[in-house]
N, C-alpha and C positions, 0 to 999 in steps of 0.2 A: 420657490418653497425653500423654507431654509433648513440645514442637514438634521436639528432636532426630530420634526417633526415625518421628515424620510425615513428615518432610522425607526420611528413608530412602526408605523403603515407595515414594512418590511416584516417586523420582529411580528406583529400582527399576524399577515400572513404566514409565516413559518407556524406558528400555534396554530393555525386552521388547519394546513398541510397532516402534522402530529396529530395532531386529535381524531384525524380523521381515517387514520393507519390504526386507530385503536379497538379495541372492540369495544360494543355496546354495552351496557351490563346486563343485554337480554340472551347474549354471545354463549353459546354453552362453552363450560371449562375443559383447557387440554387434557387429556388422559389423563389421569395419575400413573406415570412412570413405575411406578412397585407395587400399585393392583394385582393380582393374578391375574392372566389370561380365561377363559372360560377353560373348563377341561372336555378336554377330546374323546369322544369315544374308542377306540381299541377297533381299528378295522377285522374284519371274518378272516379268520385263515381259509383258506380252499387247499381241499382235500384230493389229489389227484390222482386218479385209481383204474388201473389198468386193467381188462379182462377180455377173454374170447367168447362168443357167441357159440358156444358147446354144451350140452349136457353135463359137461363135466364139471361146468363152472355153474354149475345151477342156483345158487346161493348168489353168484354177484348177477345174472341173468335175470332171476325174480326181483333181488333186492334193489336192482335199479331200474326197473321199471317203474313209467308212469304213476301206473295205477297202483304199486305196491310202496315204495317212498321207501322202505326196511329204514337204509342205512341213512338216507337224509335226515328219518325223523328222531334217528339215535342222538345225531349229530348237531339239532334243533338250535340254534342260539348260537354255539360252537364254532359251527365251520360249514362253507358250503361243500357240492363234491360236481368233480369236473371230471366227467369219467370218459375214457380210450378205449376202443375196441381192439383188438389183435390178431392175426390170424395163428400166430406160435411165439412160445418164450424165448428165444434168443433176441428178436428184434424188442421184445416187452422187457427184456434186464435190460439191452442197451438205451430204453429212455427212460426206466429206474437209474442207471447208473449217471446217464446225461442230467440227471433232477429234473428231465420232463416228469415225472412219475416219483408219488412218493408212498404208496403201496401197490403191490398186483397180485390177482390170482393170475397164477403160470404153472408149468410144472414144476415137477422134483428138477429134473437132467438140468433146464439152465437156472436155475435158482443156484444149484452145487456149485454149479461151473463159475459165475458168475460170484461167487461166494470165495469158492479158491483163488479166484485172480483178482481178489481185490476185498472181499469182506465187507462188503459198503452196504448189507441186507441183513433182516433176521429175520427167523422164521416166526411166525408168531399163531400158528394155527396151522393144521390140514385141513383141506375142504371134502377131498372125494379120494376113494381108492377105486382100483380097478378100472373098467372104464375105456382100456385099447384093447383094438382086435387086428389080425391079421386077414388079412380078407383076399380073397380070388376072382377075380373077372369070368364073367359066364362065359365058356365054351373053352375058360384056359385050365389044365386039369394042373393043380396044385393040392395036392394030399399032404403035405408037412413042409418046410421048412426046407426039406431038400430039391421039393422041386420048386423053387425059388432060382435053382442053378441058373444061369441063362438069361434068365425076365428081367422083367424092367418092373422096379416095386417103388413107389411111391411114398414120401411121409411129408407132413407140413411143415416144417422145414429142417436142414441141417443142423443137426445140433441139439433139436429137440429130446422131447421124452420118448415119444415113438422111435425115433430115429435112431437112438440110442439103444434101446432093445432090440427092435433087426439087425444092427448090427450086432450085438452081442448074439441072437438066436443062431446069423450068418455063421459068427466066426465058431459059436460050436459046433457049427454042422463041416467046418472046415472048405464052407465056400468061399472063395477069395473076390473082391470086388473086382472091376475092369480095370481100375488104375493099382491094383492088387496087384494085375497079368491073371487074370480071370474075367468071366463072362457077363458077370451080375452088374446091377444097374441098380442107383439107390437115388431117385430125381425127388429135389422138393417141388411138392405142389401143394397150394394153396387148397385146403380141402373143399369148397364151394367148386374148383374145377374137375375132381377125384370121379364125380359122377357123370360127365361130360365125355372125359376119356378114355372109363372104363367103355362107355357105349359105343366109341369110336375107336377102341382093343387096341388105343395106341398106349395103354397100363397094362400088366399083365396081372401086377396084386398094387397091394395098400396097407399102411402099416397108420394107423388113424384112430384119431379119440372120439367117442358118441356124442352126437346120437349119427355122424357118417358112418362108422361101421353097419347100422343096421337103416341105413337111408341108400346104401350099397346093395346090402342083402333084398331088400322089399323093394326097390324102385330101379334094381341093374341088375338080378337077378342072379348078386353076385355069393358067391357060399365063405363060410366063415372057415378058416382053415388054424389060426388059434383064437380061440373065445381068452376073453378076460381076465381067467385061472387058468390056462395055458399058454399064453404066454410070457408068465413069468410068476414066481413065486406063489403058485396058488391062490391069483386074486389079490395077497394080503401087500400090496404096496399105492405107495400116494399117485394118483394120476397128477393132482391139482391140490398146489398147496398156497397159501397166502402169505405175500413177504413183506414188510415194509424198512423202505430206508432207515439207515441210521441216526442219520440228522435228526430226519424228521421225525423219528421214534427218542432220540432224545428229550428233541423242543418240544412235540407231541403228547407225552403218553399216553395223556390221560382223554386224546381223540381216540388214539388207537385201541383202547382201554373198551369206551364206548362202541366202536365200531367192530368188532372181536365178540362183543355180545349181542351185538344187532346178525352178526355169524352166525352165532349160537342159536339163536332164536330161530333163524331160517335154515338151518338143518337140522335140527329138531324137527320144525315141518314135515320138510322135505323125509326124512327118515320115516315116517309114519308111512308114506304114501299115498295121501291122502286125492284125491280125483280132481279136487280144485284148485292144489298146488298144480299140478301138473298140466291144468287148463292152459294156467294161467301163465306160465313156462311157457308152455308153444305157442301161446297171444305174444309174448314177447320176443322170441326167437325168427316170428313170423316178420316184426317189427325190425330187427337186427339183420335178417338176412333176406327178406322179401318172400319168403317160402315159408307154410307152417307143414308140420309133420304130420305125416299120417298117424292114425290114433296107434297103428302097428307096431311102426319106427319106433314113438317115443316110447311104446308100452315095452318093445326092446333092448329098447336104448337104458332107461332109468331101472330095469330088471340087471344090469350088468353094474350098475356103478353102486357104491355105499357111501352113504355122503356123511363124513365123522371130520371131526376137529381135532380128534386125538391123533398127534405127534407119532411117527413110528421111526425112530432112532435109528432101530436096527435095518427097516429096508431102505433109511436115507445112504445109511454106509455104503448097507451091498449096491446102490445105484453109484455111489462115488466109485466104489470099485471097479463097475462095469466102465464107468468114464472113462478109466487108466486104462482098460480094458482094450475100448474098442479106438483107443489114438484121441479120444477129447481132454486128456491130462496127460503130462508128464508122470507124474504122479498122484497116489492115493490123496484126493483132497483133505487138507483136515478139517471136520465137521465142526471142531470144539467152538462153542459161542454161537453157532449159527442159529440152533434153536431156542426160542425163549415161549415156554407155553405161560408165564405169570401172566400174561394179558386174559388170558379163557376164563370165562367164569364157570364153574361146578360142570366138567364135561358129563354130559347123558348121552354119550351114545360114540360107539365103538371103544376099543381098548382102553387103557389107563395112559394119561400123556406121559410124554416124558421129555428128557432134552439129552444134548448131545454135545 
């Protein structure tokens, strides 16, 4: 064959080869490079929200319940809610402050605490006043405060709201603790065991938020040695106030905005007294802690506490006071900024808010 017709053949195949790396014209076309992308939706924020299985937190107790939805359904579209049980606020500000937590019902005592070393919360609501009692073990005869001298008295933990009152009640009575070089004895116990070991008179009292106070009194046959309004202020301070991060109260408002009125709504309830809030309370606290209350307890329990939104400035101070007081400050924390009630909407019930 001579090299003309080689050189065909060849160039021939290379055209088959090419044509055949080509697309079809049935080939659908590459992307268009400068199209938009489709747009994304906006993933849910989750909402992470801390609270104890108490009477005292009655608003986040109902409002997360199952059957009641309050604060999910505020939050509808917005945000979902990823909510923490507690047993006391020093551990519940430490995963506020970790951003496990980016609101919680807790007390006054570490919310303060928690606020002067670091500022990283605002107040943006009360939930409940009143609400602790001092309580004595049957067969242990404690008449006041004094005879406290000696015994072994219990609160949910160091640090707390409770815990911070006995010691304040302590130091006016001029009892000194045992690492004081005195005889007294101040152990945290987790209040689910408070009824255990009053029975077994390894307690002698209990410094404790409701409905234990009166799950003590009805079911250990224990007596109340200061009710509610004696042991401090006449009743009129915060058991359980609602705090949320700052970040997240930032990036947030306008969840927190929502959820602050889903409050409202559910202490308004609660304020009434109505027989089917209160059902439905102990259906859920039965759920939280495997125990539901005798009709007694609660009827005790919810008779002691007043559940308002409204801000009280001045007993947040005198509780920063007692802090410095009793060795949980150096000094008088400064309050200023910590409160912000612009989140509430038209307070109905207890005092006028204010801030601080």
């Amino acid at each position: 064959m001579s090299p003309g017709p080689r050189l065909t053949l060849v160039a021939a195949l290379l055209l088959v080869v090419a044509l055949g790396g080509c697309p079809s014209p049935q080939s659908a076309p590459p992307p268009d490079a400068g199209a938009p992308e489709p747009e994304r939706q906006p993933s849910a924020v989750t909402m992470r929200v801390g609270y104890f299985p108490n009477v005292t937190h009655a608003q986040a107790v109902l409002g997360f319940s199952a059957q009641e939805q309050t604060f999910a359904a505020a939050l509808a579209g917005q945000a979902t809610l990823d909510t923490k049980v507690f047993n006391a606020g020093p551990s519940a500000m430490e995963a506020l402050h970790a951003k496990a937590l980016d609101m919680c019902f807790v007390g006054p005592t570490p919310a303060i605490n928690a606020y002067g070393r670091g500022g990283d919360l605002v107040l943006v609501a009360n939930v409940a006043n009143g609400g602790s009692l001092l309580m004595a073990r049957k067969g242990c005869e404690i008449a006041g405060v004094r005879g406290l001298e000696g015994k072994k008295t219990s609160v949910p933990q160091l640090g707390n709201t409770q815990d911070a009152m006995l010691r304040h009640l302590l130091g006016r009575e001029g009892i000194r603790l045992k690492d004081q070089g005195g005889s007294t004895t101040i152990l945290p116990v987790e209040n689910p065991d408070v009824l255990t070991l009053f029975v077994r008179k390894e307690l002698d009292a209990a410094c404790v938020p409701e409905p234990w106070g009166a799950r003590l009194e009805v079911e250990a046959g224990a007596s109340v040695v200061l009710d509610e309004k004696a042991i401090w202020r006449e009743g009129d301070y915060p058991v359980t106030v609602l705090v949320a991060r700052k970040e997240f109260l930032a990036e947030h408002s306008d969840l927190v905005r929502a959820f602050v009125g889903a409050l409202q709504e559910l202490t308004d309830r609660l304020a009434q007294g109505r027989e089917a809030d209160a059902s439905a309370l102990n259906a859920e606290l039965k759920t939280l802690t495997g125990q539901e209350l005798k009709p007694e307890v609660l009827s005790k329990a919810l008779g002691r506490i007043q559940f308002t939104t409204a801000a009280n400035p001045e007993a947040l101070r005198a509780m920063a006071e007692v802090m410095k007081e009793v060795g949980y400050a150096d000094t008088v924390p400064d309050l200023t900024g910590m409160v912000d009630t612009s989140f509430l909407p038209q307070v109905t019930t207890g005092p006028p808010a204010g801030g601080s």
